[in-house]
C-alpha positions, 0 to 999 in steps of 0.5 A: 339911650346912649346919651341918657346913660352918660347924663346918669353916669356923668352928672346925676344930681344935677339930671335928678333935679332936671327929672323933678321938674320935668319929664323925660323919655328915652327911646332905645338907640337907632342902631338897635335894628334887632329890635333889642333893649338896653340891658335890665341894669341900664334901665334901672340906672335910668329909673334910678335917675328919675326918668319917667317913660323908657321905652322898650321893643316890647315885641322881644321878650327878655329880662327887660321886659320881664323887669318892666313887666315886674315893675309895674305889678307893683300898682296893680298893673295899672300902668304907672308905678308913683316915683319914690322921692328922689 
């Protein structure tokens, strides 16, 4: 996750061309032993780059996951959501 979001901040040209060609996921940092998520901006930041799975805790209910949730009502919940042009 941490490093996720510095490619994002850093270098996201060249992490948006990386994310056409290839598929990326980022898993919530070890140190989260709460079971905590990385905040809604953080992952839209991430969707915003083009990363295709961010995974969640889904079992702590918060407005990441009610993003989440939101986000891929879009396709009729159908489990992806196709990724605009980047």
């Amino acid at each position: 996750e941490g490093r996720a979001l510095s490619l994002e901040q850093e270098s996201r040209a060249a992490w948006q061309a990386h994310n056409r060609a290839f598929i990326s996921r980022v898993y919530p940092s070890g140190r989260r032993v709460d079971s905590s998520n990385p905040s809604d901006t953080a992952v839209c930041r991430l969707w915003g780059a083009g990363v295709q799975m961010v995974a969640l805790n889904i079992q702590t209910w918060d407005q990441t996951t009610m993003l989440n949730q939101a986000m891929f009502q879009q396709n009729g919940n159908c489990g992806y959501v196709l990724r605009p042009p980047l």
